[in-house]
VOPALO-177077 format. One record per residue (C-alpha): residue number from 1; residue in three letters; x negated, y negated, z negated. Coordinates in Angstrom, 1 decimal. Example, Ala and Ser with C-alpha at 12.3 -4.5 7.8 and 13.67 -1.06 7.14 Angstrom:
# residues 2
R; resi; resn; east; north; up
R; 1; ALA; -12.3; 4.5; -7.8
R; 2; SER; -13.7; 1.1; -7.1
***
This chain:
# residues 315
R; resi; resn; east; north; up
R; 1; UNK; -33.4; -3.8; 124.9
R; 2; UNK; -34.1; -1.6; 122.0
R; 3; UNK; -32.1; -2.5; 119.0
R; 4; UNK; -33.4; -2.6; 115.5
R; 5; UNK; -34.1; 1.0; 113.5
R; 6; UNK; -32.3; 1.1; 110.4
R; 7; UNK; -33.3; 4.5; 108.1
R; 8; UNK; -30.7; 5.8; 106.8
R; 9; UNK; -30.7; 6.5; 103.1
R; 10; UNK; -29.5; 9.8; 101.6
R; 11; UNK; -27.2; 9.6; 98.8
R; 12; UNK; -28.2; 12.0; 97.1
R; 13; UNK; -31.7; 11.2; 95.7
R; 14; UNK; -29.6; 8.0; 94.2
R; 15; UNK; -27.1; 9.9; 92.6
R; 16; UNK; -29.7; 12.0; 91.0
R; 17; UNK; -31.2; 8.7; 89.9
R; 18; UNK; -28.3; 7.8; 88.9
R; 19; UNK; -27.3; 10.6; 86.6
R; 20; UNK; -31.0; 11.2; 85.3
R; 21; UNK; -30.9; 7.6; 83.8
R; 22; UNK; -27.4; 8.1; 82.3
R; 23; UNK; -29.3; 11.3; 80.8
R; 24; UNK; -31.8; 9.5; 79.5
R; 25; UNK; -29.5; 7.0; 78.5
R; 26; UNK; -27.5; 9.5; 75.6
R; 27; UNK; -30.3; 11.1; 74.5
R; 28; UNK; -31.5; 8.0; 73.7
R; 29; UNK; -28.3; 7.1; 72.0
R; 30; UNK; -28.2; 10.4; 70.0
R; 31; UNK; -31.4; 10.1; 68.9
R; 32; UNK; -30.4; 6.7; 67.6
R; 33; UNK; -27.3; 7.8; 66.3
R; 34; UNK; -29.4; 10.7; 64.3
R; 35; UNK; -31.8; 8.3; 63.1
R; 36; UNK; -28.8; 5.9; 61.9
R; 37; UNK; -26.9; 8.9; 60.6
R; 38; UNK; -30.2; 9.9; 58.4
R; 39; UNK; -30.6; 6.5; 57.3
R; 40; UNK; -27.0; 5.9; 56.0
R; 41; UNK; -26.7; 9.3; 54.5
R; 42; UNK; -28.9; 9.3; 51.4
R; 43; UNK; -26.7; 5.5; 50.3
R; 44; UNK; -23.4; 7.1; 50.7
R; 45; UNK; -24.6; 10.2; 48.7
R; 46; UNK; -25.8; 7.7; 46.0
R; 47; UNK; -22.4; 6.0; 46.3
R; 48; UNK; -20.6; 8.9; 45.2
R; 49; UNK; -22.8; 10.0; 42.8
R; 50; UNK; -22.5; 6.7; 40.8
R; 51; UNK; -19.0; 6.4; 41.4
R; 52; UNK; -18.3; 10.4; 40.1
R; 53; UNK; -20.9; 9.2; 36.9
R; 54; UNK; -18.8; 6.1; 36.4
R; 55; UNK; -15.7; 8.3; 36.2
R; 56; UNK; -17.4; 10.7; 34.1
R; 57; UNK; -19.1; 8.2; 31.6
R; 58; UNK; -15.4; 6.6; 31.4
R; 59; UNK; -14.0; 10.1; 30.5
R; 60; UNK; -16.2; 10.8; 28.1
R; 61; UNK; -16.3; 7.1; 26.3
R; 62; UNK; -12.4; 7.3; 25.8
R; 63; UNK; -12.3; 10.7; 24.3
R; 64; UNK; -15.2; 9.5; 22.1
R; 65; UNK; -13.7; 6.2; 20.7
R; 66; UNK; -10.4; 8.6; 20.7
R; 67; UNK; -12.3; 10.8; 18.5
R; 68; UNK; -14.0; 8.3; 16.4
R; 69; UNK; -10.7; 6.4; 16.3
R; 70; UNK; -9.1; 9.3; 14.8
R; 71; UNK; -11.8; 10.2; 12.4
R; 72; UNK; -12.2; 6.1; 11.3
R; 73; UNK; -8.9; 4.5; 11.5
R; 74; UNK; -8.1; 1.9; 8.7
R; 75; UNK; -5.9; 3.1; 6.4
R; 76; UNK; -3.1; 1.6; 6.4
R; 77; UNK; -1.5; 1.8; 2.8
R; 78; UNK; -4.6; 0.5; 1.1
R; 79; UNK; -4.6; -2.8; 4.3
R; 80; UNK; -1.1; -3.3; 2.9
R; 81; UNK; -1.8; -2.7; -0.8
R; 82; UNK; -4.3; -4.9; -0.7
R; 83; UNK; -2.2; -7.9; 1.8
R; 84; UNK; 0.7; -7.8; -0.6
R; 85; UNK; -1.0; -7.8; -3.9
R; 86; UNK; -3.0; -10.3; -5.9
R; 87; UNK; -6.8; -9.1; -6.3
R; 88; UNK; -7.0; -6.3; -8.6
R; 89; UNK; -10.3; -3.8; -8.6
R; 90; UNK; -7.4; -1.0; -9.9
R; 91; UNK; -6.7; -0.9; -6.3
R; 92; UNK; -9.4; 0.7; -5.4
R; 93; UNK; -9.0; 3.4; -7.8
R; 94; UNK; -5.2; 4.0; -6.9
R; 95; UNK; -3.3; 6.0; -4.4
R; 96; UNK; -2.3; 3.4; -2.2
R; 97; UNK; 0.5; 5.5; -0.6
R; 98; UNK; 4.1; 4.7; -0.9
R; 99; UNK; 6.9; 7.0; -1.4
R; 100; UNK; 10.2; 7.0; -1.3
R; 101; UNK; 12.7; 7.1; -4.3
R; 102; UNK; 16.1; 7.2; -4.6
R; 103; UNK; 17.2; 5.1; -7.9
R; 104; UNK; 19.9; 6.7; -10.0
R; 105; UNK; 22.1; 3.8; -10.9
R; 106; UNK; 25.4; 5.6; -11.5
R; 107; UNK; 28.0; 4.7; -13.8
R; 108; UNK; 30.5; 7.2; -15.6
R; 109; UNK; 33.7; 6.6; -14.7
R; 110; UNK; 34.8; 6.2; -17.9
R; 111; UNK; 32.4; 3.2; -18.8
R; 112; UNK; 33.9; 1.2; -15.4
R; 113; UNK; 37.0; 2.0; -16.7
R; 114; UNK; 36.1; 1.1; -20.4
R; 115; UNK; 35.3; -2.2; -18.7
R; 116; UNK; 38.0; -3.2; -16.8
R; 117; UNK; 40.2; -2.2; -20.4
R; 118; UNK; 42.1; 0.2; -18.6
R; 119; UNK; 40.9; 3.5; -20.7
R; 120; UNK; 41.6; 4.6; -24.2
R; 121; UNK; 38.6; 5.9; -25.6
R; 122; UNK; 38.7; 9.4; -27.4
R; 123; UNK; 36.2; 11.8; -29.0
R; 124; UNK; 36.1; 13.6; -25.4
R; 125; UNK; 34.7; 10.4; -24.0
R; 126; UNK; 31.9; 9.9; -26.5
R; 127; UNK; 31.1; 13.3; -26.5
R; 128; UNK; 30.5; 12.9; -22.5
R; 129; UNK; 28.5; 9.5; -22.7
R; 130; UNK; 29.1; 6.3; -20.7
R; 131; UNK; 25.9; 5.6; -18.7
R; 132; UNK; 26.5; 8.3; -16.1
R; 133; UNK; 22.7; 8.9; -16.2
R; 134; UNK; 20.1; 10.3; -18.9
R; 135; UNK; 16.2; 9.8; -18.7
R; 136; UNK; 13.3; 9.7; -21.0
R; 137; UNK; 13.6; 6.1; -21.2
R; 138; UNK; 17.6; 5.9; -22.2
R; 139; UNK; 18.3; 9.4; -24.2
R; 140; UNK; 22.1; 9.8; -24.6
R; 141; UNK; 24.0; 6.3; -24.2
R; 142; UNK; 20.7; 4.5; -24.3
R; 143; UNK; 20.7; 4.8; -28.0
R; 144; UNK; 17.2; 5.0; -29.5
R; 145; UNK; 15.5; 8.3; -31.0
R; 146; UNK; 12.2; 9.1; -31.3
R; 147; UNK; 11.9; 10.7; -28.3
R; 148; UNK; 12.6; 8.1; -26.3
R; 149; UNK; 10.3; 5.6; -28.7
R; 150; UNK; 7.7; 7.8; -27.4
R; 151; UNK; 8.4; 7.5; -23.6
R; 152; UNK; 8.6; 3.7; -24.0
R; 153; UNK; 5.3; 3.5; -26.3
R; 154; UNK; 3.6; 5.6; -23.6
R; 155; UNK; 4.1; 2.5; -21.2
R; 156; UNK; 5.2; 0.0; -23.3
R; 157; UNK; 2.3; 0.0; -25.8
R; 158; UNK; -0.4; -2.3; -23.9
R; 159; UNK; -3.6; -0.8; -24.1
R; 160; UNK; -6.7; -2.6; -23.3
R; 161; UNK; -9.1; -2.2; -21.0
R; 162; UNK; -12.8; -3.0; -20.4
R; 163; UNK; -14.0; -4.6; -16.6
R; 164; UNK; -17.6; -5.1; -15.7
R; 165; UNK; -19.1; -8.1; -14.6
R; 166; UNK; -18.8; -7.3; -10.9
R; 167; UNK; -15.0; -6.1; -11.3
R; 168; UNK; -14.3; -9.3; -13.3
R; 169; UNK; -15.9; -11.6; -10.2
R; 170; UNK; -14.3; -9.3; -7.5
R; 171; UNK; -10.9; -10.7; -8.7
R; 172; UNK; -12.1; -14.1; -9.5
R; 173; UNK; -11.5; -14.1; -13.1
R; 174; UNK; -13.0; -16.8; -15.0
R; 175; UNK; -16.2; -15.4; -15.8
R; 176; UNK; -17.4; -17.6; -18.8
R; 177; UNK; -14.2; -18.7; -20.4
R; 178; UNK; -12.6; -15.0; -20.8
R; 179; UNK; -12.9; -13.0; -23.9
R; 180; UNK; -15.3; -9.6; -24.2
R; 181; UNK; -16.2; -6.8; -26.1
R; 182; UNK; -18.4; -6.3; -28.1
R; 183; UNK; -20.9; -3.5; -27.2
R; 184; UNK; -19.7; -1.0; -29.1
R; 185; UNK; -16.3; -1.5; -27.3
R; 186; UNK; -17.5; -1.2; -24.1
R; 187; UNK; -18.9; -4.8; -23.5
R; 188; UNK; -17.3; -5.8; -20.6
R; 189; UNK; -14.2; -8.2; -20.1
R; 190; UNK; -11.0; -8.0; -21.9
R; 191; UNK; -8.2; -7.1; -19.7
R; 192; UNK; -4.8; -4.7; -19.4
R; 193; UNK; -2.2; -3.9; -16.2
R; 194; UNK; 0.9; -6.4; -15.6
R; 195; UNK; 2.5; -3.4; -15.5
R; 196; UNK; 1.7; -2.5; -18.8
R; 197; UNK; 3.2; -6.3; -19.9
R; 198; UNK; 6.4; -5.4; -18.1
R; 199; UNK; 7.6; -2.5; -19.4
R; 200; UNK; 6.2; -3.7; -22.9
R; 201; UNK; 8.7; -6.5; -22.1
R; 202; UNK; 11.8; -4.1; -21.0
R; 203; UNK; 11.0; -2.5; -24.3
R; 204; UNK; 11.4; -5.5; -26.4
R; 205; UNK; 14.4; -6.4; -24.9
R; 206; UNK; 15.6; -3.0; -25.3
R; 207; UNK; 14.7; -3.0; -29.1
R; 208; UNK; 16.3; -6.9; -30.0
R; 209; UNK; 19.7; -4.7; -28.2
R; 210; UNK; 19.3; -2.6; -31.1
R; 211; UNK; 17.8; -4.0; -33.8
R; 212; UNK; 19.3; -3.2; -36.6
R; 213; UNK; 18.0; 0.5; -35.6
R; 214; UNK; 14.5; -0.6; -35.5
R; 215; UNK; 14.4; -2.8; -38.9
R; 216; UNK; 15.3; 0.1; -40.9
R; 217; UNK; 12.1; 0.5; -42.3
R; 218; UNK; 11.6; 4.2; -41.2
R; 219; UNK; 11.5; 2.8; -37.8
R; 220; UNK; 10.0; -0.7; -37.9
R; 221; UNK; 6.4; 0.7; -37.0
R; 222; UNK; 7.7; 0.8; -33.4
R; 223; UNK; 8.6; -2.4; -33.5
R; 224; UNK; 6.3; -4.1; -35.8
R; 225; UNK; 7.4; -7.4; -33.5
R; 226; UNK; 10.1; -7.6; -35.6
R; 227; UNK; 8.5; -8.5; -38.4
R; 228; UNK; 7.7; -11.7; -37.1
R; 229; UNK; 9.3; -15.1; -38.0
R; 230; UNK; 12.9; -15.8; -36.6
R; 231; UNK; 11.6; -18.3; -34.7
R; 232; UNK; 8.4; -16.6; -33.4
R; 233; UNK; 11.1; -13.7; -32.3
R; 234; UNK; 13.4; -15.6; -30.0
R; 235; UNK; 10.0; -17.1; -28.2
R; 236; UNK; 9.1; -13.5; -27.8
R; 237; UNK; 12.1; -12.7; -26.6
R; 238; UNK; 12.2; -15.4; -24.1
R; 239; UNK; 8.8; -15.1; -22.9
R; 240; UNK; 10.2; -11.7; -21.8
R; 241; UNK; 12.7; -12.5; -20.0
R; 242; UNK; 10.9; -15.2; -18.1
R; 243; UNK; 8.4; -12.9; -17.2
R; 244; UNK; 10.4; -10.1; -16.0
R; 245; UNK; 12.4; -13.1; -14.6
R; 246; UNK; 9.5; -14.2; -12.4
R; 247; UNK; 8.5; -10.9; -11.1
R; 248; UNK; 11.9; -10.1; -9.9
R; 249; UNK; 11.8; -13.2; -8.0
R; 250; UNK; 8.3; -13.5; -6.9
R; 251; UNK; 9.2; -9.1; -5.4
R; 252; UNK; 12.5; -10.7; -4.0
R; 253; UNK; 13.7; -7.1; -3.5
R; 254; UNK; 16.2; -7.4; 0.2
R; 255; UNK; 17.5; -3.7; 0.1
R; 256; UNK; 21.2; -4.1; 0.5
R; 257; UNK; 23.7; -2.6; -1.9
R; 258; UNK; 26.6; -0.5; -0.3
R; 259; UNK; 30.0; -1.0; -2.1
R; 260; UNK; 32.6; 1.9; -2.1
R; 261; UNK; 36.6; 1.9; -2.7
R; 262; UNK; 37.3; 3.7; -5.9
R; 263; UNK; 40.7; 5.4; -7.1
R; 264; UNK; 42.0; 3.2; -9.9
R; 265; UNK; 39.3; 1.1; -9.8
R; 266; UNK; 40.8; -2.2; -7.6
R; 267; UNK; 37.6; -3.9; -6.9
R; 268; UNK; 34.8; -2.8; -4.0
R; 269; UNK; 32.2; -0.5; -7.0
R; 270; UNK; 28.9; -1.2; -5.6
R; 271; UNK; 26.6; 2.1; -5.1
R; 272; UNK; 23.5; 1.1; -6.8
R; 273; UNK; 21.8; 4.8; -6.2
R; 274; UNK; 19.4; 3.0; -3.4
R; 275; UNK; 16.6; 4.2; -1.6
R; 276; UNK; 12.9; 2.6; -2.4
R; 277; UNK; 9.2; 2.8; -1.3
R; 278; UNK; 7.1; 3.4; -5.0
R; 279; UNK; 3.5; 3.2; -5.6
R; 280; UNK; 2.2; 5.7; -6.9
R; 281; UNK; 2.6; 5.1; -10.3
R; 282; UNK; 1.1; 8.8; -11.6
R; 283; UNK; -2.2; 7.5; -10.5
R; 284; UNK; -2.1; 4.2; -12.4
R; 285; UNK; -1.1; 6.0; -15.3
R; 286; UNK; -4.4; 8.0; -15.2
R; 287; UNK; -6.3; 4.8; -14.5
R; 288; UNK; -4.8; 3.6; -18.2
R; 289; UNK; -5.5; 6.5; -19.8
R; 290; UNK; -9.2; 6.9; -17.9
R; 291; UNK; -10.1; 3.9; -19.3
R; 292; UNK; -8.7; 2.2; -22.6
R; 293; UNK; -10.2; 1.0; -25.1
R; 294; UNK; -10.3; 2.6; -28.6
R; 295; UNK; -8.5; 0.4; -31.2
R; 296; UNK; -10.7; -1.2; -34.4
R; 297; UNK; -10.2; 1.0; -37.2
R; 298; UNK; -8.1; 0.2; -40.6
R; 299; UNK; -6.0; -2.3; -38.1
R; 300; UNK; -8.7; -4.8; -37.8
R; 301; UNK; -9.1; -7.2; -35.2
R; 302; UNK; -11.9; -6.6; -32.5
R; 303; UNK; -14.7; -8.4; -33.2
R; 304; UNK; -15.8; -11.6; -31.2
R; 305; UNK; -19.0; -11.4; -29.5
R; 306; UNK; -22.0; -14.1; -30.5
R; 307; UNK; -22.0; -17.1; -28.1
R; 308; UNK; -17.7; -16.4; -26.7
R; 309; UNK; -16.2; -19.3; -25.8
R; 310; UNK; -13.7; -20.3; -28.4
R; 311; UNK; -10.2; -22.5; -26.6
R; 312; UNK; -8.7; -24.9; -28.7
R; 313; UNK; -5.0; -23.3; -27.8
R; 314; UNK; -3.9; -20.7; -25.7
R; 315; UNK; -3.3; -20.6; -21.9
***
């Protein structure tokens, strides 16, 4: 009995298969990986290019606005000029800037001691002075000449000034009760600088202290107040001091006054040379000059315009 044939199969045609296929397999692969590869290359090219653009475009906006910043960045002493003051167009013809001054507030020695009664005075000491400190304003121990009558009229002599319509309404002035020129003054509204009033007000202060200087009738004409009723004097006198009264209060200066110990002096002498921020008050002094008004000639009265508004008393 013949058994069954079986053919026996080489291995080798199969392994061929085999390895052929696997071939055929990774080429296929890599030819789908290249295609892949081709397809996600031009997105992450983009990426970066946006991403290096944003960087870029970032750089260059913050150097600009750095630059521009620079170039238009508020200024700060007119911000705080104008926060800290009441509405004034003369603002925006000032320096705004602040500077620092040291006040001279010294006393002679001799004066403290003069005070406390514990010095004899001699010719030496009046010949040396008491105020420890001479200006323009105070001349030797503060008595008046007329030099210093000059100095004070320069400030204390309030000189008018004329303010357009649109100045006047910038500061919300009341535009049809307030007094005007005339054309031939100017036209515009009547005004002058609170600074002006203060220092007029120092002045008269400083005059009433010596008063028997200023009647002498060689020297009246700078303080023609005088001439005034006793009663109309005292007012002006007290409207003064209210008024300086009211600044001082309403600047509330907090700078703090050092106190030193002094040899034969037995109380703590304050130091009253202290350090301040100043406007720059060279600036408003060529805003008064720039623009005052020239007086009426023959010492008239400036003339009321047709159609003013006439009040029944004063403010």
């Amino acid at each position: 009995m013949v058994g069954p044939k079986y053919s026996v199969l080489s291995a080798e045609p199969e392994k061929a298969e085999r390895i052929s296929s696997e071939e055929d397999s990774n080429q296929s692969d890599g030819l789908l990986g290249d295609v892949a590869y081709q397809k996600t290359r031009p997105r992450r090219v983009y990426y970066a290019v946006v991403i290096v653009g944003a960087i870029c475009a970032l750089l260059f906006s913050s150097v600009g606005a750095f630059v521009v910043g620079m170039r238009w960045r508020p200024n700060l002493n007119q911000q705080c000029l104008e926060h800290t003051s009441y509405s004034s167009s003369v603002m925006k013809e000032m320096n705004p800037g602040l500077h620092l001054v040291k006040f001279n507030g010294t006393f002679s020695i001799s004066l403290v001691l003069r005070i406390l009664g514990l010095l004899v005075i001699t010719d030496l000491h009046r010949q040396l002075g008491t105020l420890g400190h001479k200006s323009e304003f105070s001349g030797d121990n503060g008595d008046p000449n007329p030099s210093v009558d000059e100095a004070w009229n320069k400030w204390a002599f309030v000189k008018y000034a004329s303010f357009s319509d649109e100045e006047f309404a910038s500061m919300g002035m009341d535009m049809e009760g307030s007094a005007k020129f005339t054309p031939e003054y100017g036209g515009g509204y009547i005004g002058f600088l609170e600074v002006s009033h203060h220092m007029h007000c120092l002045n008269v202060l400083r005059q009433a202290l010596h008063r028997d200087y200023y009647e002498k009738p060689e020297n009246i004409h700078w303080a023609a107040w005088l001439k005034d009723r006793k009663f109309t004097i005292k007012l002006h006198i007290n409207h003064c001091v209210e008024m300086l009264r009211q600044n001082t209060l309403c600047n509330a200066d907090v700078g703090v006054i050092s106190h030193h110990w002094v040899k034969d002096i037995p109380d703590p002498f304050a130091n009253f040379n202290t350090v301040h921020k100043c406007r720059d008050i060279g600036t408003v002094e060529k805003w008064i000059a720039d623009r005052v008004v020239k007086d009426p000639q023959n010492g008239k009265p400036y003339p009321v315009p047709d159609g003013s508004k006439i009040w029944a008393k004063p403010p």
